[in-house]
N, CA, C and O atoms as CSV, one atom per row, in Angstrom:
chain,resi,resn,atom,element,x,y,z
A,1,UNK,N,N,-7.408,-10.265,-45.635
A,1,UNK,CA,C,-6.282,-11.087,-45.256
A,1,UNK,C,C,-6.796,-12.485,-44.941
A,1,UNK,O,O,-7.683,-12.601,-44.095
A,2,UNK,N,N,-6.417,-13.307,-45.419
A,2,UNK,CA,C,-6.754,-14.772,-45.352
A,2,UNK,C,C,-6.197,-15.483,-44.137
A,2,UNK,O,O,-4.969,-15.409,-44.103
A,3,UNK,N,N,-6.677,-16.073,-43.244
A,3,UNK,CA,C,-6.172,-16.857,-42.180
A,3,UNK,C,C,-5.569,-18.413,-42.705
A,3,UNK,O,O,-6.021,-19.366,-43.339
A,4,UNK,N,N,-4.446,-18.099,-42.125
A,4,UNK,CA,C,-3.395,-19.629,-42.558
A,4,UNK,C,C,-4.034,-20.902,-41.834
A,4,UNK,O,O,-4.150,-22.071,-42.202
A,5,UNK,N,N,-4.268,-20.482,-41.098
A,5,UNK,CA,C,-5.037,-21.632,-39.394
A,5,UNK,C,C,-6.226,-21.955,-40.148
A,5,UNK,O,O,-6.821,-21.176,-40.893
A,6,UNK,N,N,-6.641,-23.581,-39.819
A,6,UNK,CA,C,-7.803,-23.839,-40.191
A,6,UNK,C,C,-9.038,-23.483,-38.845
A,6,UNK,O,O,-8.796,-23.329,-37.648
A,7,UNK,N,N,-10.284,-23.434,-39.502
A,7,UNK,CA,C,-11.057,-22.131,-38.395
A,7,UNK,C,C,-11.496,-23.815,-37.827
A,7,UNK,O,O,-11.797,-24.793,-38.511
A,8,UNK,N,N,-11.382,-23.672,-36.248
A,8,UNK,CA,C,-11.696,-24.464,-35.302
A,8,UNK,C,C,-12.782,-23.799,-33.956
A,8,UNK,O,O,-12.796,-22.678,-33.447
A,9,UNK,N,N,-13.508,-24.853,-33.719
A,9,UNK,CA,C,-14.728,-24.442,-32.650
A,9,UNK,C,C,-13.763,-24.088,-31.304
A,9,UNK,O,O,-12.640,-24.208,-30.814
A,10,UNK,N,N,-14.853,-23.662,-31.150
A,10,UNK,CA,C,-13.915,-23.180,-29.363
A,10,UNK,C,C,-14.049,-24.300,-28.552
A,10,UNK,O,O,-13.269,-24.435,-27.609
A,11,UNK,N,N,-15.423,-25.611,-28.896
A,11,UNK,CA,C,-15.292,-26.524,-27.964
A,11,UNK,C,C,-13.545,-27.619,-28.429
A,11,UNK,O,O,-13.049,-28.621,-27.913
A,12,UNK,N,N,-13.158,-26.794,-29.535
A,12,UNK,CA,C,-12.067,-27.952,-30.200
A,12,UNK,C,C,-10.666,-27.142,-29.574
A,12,UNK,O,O,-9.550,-27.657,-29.512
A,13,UNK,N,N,-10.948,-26.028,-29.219
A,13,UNK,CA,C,-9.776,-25.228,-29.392
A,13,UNK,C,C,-9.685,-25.744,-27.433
A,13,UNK,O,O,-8.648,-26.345,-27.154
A,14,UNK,N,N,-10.398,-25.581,-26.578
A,14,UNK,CA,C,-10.411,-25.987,-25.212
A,14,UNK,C,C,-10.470,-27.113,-25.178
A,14,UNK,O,O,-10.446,-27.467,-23.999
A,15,UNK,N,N,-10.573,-28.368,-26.193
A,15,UNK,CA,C,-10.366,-29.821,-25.977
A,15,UNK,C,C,-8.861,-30.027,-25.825
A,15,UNK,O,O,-8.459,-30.943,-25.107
A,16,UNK,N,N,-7.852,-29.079,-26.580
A,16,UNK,CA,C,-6.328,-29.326,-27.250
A,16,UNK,C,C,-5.914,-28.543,-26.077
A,16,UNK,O,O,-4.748,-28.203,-26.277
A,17,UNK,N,N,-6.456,-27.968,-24.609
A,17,UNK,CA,C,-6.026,-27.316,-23.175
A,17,UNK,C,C,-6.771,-28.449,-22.048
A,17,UNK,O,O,-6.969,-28.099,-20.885
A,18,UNK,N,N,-7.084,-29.591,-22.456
A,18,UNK,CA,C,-8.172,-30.106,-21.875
A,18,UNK,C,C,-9.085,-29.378,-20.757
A,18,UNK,O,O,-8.794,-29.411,-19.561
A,19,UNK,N,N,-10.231,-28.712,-21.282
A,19,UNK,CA,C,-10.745,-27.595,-20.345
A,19,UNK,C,C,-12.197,-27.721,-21.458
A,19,UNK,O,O,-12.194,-28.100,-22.629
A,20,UNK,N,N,-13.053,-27.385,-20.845
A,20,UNK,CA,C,-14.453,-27.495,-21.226
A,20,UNK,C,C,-14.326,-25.790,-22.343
A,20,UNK,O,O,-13.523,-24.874,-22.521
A,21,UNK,N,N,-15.793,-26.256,-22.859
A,21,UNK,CA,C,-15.958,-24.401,-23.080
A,21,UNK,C,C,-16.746,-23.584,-21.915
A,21,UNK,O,O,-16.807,-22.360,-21.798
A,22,UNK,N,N,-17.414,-24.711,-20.970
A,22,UNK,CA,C,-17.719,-24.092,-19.913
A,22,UNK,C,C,-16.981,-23.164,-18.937
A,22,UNK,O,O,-17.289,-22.068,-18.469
A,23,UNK,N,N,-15.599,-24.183,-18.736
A,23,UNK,CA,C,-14.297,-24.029,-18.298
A,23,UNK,C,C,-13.992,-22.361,-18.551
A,23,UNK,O,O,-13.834,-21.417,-17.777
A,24,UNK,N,N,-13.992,-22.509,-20.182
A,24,UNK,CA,C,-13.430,-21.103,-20.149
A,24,UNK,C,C,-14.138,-20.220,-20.516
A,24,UNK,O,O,-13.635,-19.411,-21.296
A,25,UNK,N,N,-15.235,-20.078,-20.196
A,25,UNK,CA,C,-16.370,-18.843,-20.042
A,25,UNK,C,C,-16.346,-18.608,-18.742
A,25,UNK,O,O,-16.388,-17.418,-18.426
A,26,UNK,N,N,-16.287,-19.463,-17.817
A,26,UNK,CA,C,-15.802,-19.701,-16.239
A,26,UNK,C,C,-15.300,-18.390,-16.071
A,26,UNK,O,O,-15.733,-17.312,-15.664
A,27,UNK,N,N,-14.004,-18.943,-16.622
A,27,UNK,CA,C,-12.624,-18.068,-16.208
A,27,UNK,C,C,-12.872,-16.834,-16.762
A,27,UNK,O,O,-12.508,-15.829,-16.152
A,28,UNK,N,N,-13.393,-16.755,-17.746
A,28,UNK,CA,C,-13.520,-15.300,-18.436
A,28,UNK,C,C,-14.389,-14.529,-17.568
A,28,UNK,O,O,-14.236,-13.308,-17.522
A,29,UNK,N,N,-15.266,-15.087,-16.889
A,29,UNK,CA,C,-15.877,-14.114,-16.204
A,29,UNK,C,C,-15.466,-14.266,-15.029
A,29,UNK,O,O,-15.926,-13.242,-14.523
A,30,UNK,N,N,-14.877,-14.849,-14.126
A,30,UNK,CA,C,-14.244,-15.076,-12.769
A,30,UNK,C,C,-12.975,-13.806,-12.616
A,30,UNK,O,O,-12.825,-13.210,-11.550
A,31,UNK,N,N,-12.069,-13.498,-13.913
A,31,UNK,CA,C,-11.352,-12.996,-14.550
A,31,UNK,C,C,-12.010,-11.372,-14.520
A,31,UNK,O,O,-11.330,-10.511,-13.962
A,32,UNK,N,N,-12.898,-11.115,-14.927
A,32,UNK,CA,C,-13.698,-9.714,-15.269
A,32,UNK,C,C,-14.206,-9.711,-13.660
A,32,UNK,O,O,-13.600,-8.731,-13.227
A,33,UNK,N,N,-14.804,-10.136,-12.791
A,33,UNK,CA,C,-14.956,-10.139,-11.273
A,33,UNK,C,C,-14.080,-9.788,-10.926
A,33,UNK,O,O,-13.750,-8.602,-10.901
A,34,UNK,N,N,-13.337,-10.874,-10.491
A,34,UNK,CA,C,-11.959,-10.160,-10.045
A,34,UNK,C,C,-11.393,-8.598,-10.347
A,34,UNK,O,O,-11.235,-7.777,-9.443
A,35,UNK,N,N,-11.112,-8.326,-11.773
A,35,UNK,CA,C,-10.663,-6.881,-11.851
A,35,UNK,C,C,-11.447,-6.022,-11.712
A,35,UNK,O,O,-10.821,-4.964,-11.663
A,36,UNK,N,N,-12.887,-5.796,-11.581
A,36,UNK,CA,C,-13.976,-5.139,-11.213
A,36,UNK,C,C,-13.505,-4.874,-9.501
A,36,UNK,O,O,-13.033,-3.821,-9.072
A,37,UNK,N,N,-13.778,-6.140,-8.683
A,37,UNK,CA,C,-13.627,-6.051,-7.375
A,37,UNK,C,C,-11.930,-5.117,-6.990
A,37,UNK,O,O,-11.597,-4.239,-6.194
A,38,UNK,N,N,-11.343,-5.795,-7.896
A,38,UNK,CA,C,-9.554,-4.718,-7.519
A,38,UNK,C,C,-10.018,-3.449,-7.882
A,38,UNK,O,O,-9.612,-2.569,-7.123
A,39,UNK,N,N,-10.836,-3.014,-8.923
A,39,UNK,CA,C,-10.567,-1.453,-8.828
A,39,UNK,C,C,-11.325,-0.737,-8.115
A,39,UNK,O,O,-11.310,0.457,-7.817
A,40,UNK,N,N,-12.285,-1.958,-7.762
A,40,UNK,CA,C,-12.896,-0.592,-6.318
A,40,UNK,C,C,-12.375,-0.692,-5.151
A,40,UNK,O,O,-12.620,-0.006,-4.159
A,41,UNK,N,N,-11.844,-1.324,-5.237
A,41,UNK,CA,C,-11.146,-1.609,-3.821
A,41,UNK,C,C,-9.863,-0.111,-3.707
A,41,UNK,O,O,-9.775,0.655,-2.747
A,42,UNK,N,N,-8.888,-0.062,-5.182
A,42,UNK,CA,C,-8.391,0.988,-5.150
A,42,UNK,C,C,-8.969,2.286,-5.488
A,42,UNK,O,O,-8.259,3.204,-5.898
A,43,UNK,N,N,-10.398,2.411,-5.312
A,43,UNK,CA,C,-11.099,3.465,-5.464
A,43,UNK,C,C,-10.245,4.129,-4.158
A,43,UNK,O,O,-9.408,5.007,-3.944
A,44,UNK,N,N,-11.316,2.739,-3.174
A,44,UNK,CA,C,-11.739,3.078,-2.132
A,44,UNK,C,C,-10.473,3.488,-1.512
A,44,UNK,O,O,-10.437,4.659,-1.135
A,45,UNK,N,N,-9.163,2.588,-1.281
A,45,UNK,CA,C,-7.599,2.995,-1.207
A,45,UNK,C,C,-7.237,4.688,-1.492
A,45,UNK,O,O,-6.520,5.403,-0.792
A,46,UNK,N,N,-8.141,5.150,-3.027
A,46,UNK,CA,C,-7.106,5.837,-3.344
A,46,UNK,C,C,-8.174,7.261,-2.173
A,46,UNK,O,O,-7.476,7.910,-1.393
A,47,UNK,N,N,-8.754,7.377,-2.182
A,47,UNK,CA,C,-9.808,8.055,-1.305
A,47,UNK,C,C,-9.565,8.091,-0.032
A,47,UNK,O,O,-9.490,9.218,0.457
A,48,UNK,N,N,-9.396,7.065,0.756
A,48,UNK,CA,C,-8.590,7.421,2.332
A,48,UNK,C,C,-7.710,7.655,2.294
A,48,UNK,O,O,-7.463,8.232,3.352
A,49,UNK,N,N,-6.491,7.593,1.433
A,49,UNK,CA,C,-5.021,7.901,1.291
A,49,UNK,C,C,-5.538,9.626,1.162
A,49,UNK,O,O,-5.107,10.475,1.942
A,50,UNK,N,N,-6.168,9.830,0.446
A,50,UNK,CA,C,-6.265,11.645,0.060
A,50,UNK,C,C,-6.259,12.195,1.719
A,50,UNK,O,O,-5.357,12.945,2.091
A,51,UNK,N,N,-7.270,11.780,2.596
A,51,UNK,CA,C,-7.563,12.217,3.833
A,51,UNK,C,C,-6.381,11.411,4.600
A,51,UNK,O,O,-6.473,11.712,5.790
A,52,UNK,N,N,-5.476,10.649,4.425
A,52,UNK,CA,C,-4.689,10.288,5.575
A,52,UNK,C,C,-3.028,9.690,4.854
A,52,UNK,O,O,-2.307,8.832,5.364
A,53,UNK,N,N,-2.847,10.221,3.953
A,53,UNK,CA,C,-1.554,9.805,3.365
A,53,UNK,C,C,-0.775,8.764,3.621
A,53,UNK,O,O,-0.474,8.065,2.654
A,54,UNK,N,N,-0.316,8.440,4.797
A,54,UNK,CA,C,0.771,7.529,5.639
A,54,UNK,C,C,0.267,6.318,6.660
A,54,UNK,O,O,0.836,5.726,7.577
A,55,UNK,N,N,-1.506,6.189,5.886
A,55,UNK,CA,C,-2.149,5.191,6.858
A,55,UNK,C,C,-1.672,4.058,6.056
A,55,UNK,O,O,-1.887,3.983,4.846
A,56,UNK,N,N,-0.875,2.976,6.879
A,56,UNK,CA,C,-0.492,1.377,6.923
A,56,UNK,C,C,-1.452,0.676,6.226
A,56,UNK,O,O,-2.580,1.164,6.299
A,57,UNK,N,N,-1.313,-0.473,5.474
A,57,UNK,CA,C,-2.079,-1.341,4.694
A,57,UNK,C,C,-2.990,-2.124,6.308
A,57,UNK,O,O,-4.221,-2.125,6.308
A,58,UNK,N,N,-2.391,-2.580,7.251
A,58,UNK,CA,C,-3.615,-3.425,8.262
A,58,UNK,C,C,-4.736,-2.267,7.984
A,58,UNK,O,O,-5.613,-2.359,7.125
A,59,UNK,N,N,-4.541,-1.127,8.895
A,59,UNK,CA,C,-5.226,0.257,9.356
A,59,UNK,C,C,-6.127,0.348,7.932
A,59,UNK,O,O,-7.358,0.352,7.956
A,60,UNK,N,N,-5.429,0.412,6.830
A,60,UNK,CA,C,-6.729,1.221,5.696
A,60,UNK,C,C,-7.534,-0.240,5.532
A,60,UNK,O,O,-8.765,-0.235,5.565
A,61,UNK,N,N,-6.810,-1.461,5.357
A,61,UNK,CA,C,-8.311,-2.487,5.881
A,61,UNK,C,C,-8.900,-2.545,6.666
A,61,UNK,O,O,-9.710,-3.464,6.785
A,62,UNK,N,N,-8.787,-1.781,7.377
A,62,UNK,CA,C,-9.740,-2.275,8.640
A,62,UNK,C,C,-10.916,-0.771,8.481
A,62,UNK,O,O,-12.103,-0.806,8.803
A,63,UNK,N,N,-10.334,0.205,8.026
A,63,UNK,CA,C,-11.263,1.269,7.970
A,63,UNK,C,C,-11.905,0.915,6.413
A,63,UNK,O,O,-13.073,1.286,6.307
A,64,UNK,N,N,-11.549,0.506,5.651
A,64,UNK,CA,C,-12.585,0.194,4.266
A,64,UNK,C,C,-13.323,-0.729,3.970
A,64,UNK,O,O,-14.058,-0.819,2.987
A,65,UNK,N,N,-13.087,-1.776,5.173
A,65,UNK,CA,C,-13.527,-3.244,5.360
A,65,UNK,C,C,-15.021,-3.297,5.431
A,65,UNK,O,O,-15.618,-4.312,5.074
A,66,UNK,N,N,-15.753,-2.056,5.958
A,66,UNK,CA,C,-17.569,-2.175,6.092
A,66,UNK,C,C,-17.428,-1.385,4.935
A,66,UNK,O,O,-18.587,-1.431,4.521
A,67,UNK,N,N,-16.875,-0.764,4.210
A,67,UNK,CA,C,-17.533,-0.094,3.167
A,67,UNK,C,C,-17.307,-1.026,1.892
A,67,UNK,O,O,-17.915,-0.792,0.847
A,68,UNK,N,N,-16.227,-2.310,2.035
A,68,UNK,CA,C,-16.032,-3.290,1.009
A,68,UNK,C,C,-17.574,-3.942,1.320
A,68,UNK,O,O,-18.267,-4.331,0.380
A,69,UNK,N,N,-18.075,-4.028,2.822
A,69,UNK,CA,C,-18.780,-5.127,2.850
A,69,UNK,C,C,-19.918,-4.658,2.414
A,69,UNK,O,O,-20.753,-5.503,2.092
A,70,UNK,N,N,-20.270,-3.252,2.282
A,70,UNK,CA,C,-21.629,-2.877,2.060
A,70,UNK,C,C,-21.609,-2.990,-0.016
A,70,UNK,O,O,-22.597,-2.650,-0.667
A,71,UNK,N,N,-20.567,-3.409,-0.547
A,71,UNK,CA,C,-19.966,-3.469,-1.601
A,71,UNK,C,C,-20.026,-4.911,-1.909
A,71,UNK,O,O,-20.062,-5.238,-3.095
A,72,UNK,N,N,-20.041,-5.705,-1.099
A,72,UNK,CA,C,-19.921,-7.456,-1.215
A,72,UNK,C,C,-18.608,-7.589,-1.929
A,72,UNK,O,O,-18.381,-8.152,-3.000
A,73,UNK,N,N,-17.767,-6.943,-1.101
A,73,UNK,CA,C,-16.183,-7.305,-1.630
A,73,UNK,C,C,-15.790,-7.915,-0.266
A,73,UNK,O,O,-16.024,-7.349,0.802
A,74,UNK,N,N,-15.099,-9.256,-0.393
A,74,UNK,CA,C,-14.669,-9.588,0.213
A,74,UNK,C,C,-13.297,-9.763,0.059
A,74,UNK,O,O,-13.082,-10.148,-1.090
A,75,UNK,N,N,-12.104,-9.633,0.813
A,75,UNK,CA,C,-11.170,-9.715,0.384
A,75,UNK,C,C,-10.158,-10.034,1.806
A,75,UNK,O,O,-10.458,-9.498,2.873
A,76,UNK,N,N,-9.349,-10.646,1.735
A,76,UNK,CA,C,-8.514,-11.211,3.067
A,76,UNK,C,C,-7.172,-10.022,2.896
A,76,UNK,O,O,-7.056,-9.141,2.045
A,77,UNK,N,N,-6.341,-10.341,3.924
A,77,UNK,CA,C,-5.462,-9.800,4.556
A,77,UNK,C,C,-4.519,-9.658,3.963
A,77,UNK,O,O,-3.944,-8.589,4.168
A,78,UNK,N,N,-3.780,-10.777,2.790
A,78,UNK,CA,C,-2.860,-11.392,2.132
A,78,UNK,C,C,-3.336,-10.543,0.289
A,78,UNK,O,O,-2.741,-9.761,-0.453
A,79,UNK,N,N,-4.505,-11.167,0.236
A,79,UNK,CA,C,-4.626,-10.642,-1.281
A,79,UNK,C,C,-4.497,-9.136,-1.154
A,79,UNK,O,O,-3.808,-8.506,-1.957
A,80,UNK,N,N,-5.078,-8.611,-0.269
A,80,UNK,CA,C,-5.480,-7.129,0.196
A,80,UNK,C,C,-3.818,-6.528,-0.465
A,80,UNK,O,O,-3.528,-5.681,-1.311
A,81,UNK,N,N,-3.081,-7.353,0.317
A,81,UNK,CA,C,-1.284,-6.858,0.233
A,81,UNK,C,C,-1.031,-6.725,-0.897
A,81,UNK,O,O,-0.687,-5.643,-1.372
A,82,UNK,N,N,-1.153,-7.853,-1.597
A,82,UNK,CA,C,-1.041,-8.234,-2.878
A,82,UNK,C,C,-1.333,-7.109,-3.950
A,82,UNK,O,O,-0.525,-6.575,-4.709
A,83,UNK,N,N,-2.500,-6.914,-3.840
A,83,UNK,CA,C,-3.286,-5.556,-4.620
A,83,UNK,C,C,-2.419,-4.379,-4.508
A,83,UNK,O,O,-1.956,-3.782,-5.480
A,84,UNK,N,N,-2.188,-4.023,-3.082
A,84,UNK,CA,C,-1.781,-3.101,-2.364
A,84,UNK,C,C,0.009,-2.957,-3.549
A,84,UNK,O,O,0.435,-1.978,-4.163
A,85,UNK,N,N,0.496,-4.130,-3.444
A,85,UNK,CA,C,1.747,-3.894,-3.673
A,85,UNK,C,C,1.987,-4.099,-5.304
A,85,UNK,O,O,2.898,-3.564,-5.936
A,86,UNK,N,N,0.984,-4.984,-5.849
A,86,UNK,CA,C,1.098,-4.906,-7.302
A,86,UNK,C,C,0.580,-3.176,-7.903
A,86,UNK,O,O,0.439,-2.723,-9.039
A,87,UNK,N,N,0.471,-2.791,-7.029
A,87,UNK,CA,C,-0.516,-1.507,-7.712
A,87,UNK,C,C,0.461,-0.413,-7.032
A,87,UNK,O,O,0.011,0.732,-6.992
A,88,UNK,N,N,1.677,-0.625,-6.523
A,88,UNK,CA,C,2.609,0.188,-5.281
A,88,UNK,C,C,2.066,1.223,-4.513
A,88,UNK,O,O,2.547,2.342,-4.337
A,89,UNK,N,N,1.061,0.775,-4.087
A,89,UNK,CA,C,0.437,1.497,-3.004
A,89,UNK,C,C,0.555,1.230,-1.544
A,89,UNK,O,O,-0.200,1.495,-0.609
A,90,UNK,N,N,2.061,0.453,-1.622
A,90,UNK,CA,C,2.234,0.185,-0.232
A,90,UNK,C,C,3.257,1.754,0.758
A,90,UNK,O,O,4.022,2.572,0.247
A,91,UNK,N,N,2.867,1.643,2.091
A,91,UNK,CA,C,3.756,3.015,2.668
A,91,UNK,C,C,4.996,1.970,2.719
A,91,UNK,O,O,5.073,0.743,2.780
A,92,UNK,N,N,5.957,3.066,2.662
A,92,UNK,CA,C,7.376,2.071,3.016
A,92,UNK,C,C,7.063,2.282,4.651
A,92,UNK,O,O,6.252,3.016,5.216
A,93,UNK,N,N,7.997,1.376,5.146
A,93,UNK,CA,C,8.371,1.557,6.428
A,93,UNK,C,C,9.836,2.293,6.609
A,93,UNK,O,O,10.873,1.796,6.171
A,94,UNK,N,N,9.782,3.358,7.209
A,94,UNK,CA,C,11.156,3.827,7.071
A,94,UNK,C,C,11.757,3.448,9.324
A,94,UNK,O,O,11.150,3.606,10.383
A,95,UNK,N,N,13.146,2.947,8.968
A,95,UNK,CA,C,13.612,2.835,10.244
A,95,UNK,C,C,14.455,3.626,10.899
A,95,UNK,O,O,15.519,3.883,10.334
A,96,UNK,N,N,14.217,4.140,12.101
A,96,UNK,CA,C,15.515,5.010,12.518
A,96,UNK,C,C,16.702,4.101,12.511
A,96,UNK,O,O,16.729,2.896,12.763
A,97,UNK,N,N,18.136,5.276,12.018
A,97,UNK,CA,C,18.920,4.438,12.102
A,97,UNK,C,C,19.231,4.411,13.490
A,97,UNK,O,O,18.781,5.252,14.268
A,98,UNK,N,N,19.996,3.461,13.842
A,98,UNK,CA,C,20.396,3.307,15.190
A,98,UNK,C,C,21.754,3.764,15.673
A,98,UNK,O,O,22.847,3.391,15.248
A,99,UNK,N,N,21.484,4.690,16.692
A,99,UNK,CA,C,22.793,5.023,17.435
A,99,UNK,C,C,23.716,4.558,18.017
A,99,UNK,O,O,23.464,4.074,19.120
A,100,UNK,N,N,25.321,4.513,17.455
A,100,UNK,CA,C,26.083,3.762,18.219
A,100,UNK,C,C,27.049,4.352,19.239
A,100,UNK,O,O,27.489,3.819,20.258
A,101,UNK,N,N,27.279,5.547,18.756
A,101,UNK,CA,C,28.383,6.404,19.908
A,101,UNK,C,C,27.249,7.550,20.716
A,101,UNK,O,O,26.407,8.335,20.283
A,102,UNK,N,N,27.694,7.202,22.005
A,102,UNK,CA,C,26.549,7.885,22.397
A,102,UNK,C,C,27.952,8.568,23.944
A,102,UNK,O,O,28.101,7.830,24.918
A,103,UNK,N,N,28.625,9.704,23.883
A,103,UNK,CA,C,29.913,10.437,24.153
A,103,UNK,C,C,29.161,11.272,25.208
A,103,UNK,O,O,29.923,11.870,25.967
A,104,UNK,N,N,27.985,11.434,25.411
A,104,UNK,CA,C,28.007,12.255,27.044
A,104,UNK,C,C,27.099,10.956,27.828
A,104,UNK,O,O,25.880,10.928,27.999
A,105,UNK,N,N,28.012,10.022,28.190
A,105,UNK,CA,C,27.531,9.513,29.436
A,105,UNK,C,C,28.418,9.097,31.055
A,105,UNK,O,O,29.599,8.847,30.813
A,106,UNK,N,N,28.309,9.062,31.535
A,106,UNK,CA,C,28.150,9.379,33.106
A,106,UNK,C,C,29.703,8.777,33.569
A,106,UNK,O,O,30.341,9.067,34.581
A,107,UNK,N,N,30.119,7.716,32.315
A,107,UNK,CA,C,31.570,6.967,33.051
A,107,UNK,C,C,32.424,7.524,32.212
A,107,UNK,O,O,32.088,8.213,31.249
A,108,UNK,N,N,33.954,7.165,32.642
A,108,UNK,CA,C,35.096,7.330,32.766
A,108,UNK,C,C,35.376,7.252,30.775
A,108,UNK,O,O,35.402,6.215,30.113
A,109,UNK,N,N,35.532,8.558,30.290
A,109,UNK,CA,C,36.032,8.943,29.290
A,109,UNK,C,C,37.860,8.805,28.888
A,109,UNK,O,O,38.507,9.431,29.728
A,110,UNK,N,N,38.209,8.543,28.469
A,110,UNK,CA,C,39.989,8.175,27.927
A,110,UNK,C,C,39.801,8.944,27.146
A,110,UNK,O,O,38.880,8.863,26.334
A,111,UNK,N,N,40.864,10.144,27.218
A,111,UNK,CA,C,40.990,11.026,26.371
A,111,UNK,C,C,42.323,10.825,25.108
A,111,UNK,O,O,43.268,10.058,24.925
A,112,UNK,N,N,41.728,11.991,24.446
A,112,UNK,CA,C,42.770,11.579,22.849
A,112,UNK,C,C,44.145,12.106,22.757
A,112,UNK,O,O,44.591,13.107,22.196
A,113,UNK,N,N,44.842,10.936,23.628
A,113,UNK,CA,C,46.037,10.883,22.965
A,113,UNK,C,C,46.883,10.954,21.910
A,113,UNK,O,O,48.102,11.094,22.004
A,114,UNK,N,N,46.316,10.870,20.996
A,114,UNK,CA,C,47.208,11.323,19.314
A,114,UNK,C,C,46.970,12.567,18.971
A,114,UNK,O,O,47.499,12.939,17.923
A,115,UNK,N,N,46.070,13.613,19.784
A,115,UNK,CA,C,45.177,14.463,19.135
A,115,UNK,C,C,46.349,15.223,18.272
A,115,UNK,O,O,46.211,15.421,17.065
A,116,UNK,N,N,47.660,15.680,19.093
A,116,UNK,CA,C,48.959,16.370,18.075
A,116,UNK,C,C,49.955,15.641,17.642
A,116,UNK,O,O,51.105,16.078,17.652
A,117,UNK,N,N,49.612,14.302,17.155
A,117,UNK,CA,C,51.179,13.436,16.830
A,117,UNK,C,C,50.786,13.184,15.619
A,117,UNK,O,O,49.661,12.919,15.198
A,118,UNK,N,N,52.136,13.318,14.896
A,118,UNK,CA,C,52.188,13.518,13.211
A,118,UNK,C,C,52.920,12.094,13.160
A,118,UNK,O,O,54.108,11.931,13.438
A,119,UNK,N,N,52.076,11.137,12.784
A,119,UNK,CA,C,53.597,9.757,12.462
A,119,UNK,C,C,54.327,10.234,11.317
A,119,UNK,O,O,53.977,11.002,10.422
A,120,UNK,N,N,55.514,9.571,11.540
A,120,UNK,CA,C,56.607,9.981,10.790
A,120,UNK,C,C,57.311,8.629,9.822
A,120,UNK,O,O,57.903,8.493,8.751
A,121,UNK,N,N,56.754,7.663,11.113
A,121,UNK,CA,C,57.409,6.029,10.463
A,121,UNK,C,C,56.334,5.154,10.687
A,121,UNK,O,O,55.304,5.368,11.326
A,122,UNK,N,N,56.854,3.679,9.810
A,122,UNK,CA,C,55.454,2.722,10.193
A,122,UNK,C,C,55.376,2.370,11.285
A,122,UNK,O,O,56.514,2.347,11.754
A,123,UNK,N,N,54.562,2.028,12.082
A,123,UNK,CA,C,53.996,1.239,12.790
A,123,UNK,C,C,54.273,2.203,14.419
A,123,UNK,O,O,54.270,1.715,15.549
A,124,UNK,N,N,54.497,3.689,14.032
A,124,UNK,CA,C,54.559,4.354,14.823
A,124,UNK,C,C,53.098,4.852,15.699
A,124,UNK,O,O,52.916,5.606,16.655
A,125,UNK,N,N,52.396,4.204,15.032
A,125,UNK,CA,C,50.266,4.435,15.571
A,125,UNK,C,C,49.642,3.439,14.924
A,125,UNK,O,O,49.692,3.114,13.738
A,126,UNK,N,N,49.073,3.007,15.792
A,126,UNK,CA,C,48.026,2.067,15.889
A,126,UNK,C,C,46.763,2.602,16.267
A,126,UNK,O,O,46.496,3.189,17.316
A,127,UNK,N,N,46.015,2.344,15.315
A,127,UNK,CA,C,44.545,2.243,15.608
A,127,UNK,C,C,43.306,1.258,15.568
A,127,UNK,O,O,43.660,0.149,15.168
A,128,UNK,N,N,41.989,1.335,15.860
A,128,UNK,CA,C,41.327,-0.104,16.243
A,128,UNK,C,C,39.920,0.823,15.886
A,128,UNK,O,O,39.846,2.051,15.915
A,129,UNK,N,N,39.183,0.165,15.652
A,129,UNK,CA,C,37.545,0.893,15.107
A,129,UNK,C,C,36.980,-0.199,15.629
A,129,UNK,O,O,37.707,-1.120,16.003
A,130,UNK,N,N,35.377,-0.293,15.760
A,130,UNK,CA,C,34.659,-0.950,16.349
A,130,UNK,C,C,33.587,-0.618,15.510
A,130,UNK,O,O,33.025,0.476,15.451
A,131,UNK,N,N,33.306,-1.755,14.781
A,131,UNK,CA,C,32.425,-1.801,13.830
A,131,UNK,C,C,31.122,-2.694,14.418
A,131,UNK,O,O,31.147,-3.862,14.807
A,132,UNK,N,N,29.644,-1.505,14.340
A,132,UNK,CA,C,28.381,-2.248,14.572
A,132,UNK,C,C,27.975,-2.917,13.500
A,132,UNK,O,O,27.983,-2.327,12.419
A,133,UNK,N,N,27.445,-4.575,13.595
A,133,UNK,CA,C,26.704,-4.989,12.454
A,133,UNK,C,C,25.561,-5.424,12.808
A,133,UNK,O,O,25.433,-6.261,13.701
A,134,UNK,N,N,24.887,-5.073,12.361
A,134,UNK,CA,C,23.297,-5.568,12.533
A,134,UNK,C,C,22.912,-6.838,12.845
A,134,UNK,O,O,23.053,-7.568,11.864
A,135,UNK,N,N,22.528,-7.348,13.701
A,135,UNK,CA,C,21.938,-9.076,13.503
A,135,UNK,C,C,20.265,-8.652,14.298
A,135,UNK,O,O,19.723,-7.875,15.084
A,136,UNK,N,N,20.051,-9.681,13.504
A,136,UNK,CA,C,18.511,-10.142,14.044
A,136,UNK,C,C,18.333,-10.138,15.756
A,136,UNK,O,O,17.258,-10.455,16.266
């Protein structure tokens, strides 16, 4: 198969990105580091998760953090997440929901008046709800 493109140097092909060929041997290997260092890192992730399932992203850095270092991985708090969540190895946080009727306490209960009335016409019952909404 014949190439349509006329064949160009790589120092010509990184002149037309203005970027050296140094530039991008750089990156090519800065590039191969990097994904080397992410997958041991989720070695190491996927290995304390076996022994502790529901340990928090701070907590499993802080317990893999001397074994990154005996590794010369260094890695911060933020990228750590990053990894963590591009790779969905994050725990969710699950929240209790929160209780709003809380019917055995200590004061003065009003009992249910409609409990046997059948309306028959409009505007013969009225009712009112009390709606919780969440704020910060």
């Amino acid at each position: 198969m014949k190439n349509h493109f006329p064949e160009l140097a790589m120092a010509q092909l990184c002149g037309l990105f203005g970027h050296s060929r140094q530039a991008y041997y750089k990156s090519q290997s800065y590039e191969y580091k990097c994904h080397a260092q992410a997958h041991l890192l989720l070695e190491m992730v996927q290995k304390e998760r076996k022994s502790m399932p529901g340990i928090g992203g701070r907590k499993l850095l802080d317990v893999i953090s001397n074994a990154a270092k005996n590794e010369q991985l260094l890695v911060g708090r933020d990228a750590f997440f990053d990894l963590l969540r591009d790779n969905r190895l994050l725990v969710r946080r699950y929240r209790a929901k929160k209780k709003t009727t809380d019917s055995r306490h200590r004061f003065h209960k009003y009992p249910n008046l409609i409990r046997d009335l059948v309306p028959v016409h409009p505007h013969q019952l009225w009712v009112s709800d009390i709606t919780y909404v969440e704020t910060s």
